[in-house]
C-alpha positions, 0 to 999 in steps of 0.5 A: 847705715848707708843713706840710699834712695828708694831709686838707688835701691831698686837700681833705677833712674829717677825717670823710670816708668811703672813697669821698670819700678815693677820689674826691678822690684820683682828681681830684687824681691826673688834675690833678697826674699827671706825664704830664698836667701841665705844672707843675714841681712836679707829680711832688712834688704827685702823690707827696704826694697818692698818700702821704696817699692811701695814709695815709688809704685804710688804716683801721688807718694813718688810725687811727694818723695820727688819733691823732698828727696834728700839722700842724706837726712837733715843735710845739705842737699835740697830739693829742685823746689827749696833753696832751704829746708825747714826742719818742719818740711823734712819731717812732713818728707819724711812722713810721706814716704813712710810706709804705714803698716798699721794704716787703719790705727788713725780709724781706731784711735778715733772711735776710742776717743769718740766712745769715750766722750760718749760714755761721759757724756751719758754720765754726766747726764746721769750725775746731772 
């Protein structure tokens, strides 16, 4: 596996402006879609472009992805920031630049619990 940047997937430099990011995402996203190519490896090429797109496009995670690149997870390298990393900090690095697929699960998670705690509230007051 090899450990590339979201720059390095997209092919660009790490003082590339939006609509570069927009423009090198939008070549790589025709050559590597799942529909248009014939490749094996296509639809895990497209998801890691459209993941380092979604990074990069977002000022506030390329921010964050900025300050905790590591090319190479849990090694030597550190950011311009850092003279060492704690293994809590590149957790959190690599949260921030996860992408959420489900970013509404927190949301639901909450109401459960919260309607749980309900429902036994109204028992205990029933048994009370």
């Amino acid at each position: 596996m090899s450990h590339k940047t979201h720059y390095d997937r997209l092919g660009v430099d790490n003082s590339a402006s939006q609509s570069q990011i927009k423009k090198a995402f939008r070549l790589l996203a025709k050559k590597h879609h799942p529909d248009k190519s014939k490749s094996d490896d296509s639809y895990r090429e497209f998801t890691e472009i459209l993941n380092a797109y979604q990074v990069l496009s977002d000022q506030a995670k390329r921010s964050t992805y900025d300050r905790f690149i590591d090319p190479q997870p849990f090694g030597s390298y550190t950011s311009k920031y850092t003279k060492s990393r704690s293994r809590k900090d590149e957790i959190y690095a690599a949260r921030a630049t996860k992408v959420n697929v489900n970013s509404n699960a927190h949301k639901y998670n909450l109401m459960f619990a919260l309607s749980v705690y309900i429902i036994l509230i109204v028992i205990a007051g029933w048994l009370g």
